[in-house]
C-alpha positions as CSV (number, residue, x, y, z in Angstrom):
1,X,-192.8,79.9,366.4
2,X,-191.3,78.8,362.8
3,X,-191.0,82.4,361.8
4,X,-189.0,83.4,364.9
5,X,-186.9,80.3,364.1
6,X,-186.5,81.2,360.7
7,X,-185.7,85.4,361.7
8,X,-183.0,84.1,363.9
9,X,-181.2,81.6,361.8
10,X,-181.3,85.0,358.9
11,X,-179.9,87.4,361.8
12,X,-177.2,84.7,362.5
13,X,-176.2,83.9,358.3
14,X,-176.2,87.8,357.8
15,X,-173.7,88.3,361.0
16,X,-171.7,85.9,359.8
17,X,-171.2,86.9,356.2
18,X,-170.9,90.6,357.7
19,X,-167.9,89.5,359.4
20,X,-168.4,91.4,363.0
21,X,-169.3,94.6,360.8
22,X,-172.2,96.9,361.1
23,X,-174.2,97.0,357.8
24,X,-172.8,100.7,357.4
25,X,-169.1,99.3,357.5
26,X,-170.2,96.6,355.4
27,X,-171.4,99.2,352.6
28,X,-168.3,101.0,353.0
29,X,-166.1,98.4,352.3
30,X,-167.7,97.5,349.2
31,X,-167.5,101.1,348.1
32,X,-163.8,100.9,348.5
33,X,-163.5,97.8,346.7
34,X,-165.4,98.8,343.8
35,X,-162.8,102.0,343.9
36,X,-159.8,100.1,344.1
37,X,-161.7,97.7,340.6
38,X,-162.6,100.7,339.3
39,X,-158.5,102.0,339.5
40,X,-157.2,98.8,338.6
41,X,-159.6,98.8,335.2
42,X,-158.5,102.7,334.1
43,X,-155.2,101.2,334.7
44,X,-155.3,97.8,332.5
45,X,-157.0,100.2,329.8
46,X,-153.9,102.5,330.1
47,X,-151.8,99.9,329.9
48,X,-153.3,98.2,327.1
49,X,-154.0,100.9,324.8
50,X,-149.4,101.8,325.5
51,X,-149.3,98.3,324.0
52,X,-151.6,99.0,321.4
53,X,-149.4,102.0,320.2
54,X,-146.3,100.3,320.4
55,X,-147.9,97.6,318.4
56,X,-149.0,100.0,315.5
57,X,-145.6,101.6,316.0
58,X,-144.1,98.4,314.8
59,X,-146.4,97.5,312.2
60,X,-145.6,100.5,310.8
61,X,-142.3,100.5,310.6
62,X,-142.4,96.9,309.0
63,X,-144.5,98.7,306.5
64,X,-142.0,101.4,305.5
């Protein structure tokens, strides 16, 4: 009876870090989260590389 012991404490740890969600719901979640990291990246990289310009902007101009 170990094993069955040991299937029910796994089915209890994955509905709990599931949070009430199926396993479907739970892969769609993470989808959109790595959406949203994958936005927030292209938009640090935009950002940065506008700083990047401004920064060569004013090195050139300190140049001549």
């Amino acid at each position: 009876m170990p094993d069955k012991d040991a299937d029910l404490n796994a089915d209890r740890m994955l509905e709990a870090a599931l949070g009430g969600m199926t396993p479907h719901e739970a892969l769609i979640q993470a989808s959109l989260a790595d959406t949203a990291d994958t936005e927030g990246r292209a938009a640090a990289a935009a950002k940065n590389r506008e700083r990047a310009l401004k920064l060569l902007e004013a090195i050139e101009k300190s140049m001549g």
